[in-house]
C-alpha positions in Angstrom: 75.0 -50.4 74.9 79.1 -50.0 74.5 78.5 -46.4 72.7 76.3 -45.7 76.1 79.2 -47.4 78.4 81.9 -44.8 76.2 79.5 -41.4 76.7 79.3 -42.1 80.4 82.8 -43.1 80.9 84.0 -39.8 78.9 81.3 -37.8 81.1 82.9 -39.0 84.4 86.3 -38.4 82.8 85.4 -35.1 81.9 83.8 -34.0 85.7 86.8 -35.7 87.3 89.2 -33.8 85.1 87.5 -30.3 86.1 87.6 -31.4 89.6 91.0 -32.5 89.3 91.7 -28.9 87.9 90.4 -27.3 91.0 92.4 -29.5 92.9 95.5 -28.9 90.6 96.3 -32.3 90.3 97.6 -31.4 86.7 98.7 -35.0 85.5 95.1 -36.4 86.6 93.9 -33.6 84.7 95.8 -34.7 81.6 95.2 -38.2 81.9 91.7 -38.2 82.3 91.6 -35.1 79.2 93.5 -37.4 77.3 91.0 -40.3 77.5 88.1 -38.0 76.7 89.7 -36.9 73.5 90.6 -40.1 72.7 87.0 -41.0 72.1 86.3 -37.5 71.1 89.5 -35.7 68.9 87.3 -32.6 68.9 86.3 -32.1 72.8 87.1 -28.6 73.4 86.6 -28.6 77.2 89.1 -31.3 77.1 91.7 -29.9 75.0 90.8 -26.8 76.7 91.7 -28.0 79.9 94.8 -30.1 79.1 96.3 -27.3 77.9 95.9 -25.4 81.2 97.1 -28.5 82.8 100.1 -28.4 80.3 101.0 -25.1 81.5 100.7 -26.2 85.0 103.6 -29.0 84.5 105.3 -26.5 81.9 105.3 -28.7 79.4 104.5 -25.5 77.5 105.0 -27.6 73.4 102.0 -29.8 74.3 100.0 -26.7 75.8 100.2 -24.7 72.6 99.5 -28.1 70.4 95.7 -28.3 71.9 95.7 -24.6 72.0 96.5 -24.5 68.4 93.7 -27.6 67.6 91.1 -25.4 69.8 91.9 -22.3 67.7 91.9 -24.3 64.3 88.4 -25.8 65.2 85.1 -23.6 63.7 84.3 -20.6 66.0 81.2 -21.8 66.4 81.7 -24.7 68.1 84.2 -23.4 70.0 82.6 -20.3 70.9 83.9 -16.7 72.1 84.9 -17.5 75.6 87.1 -20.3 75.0 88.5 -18.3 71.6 89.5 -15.8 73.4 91.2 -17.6 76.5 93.0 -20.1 73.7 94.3 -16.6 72.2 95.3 -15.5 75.5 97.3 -18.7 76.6 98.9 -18.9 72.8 100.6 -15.3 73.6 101.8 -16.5 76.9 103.3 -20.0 75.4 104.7 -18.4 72.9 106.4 -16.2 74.4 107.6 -18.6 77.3 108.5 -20.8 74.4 110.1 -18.2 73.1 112.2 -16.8 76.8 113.0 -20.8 77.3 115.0 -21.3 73.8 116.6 -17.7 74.3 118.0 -18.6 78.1 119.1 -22.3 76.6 121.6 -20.9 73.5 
């Protein structure tokens, strides 16, 4: 009964966290991503989208953390699309990283 209570709680997380997305209400995003992954380390739509919602409040360290996790996970449970967009956004944070630390010396 709990382990049916978590699924459905980190379901209605998960919706509300893409809705929150569309919205960009980036902090709801992350909050609700957050719980998800707290119940389930290894959610790739939730790290995913926390680290688009990462971007969104530049808080560009923690966007590249789940990036990185998404990237380090097996490609096949992962799959191409998200691969390819978590290889995309690494490029940009790195580089904004990169512009950010250059402009602060």
């Amino acid at each position: 009964r709990g382990e049916e209570q978590s699924d459905l709680s980190m379901k209605a997380h998960s919706n509300r966290a893409a809705c929150y997305k569309q919205i960009s209400n980036f902090d709801g995003v992350i909050e609700d991503c957050t719980a998800v992954l707290e119940v389930d380390p290894e959610n790739v739509k939730a790290l995913v989208r926390r680290a688009q919602a990462f971007e969104g409040v530049e808080r560009y360290r923690f966007a590249l953390q789940d990036v990185k996790t998404v990237l380090n996970m097996p490609y096949a449970s992962v799959g191409k699309t998200n691969v390819d967009m978590c290889n995309m956004m690494q490029h940009r944070l790195n580089r904004t990283v990169q512009q950010l630390k250059a402009s602060n010396v």
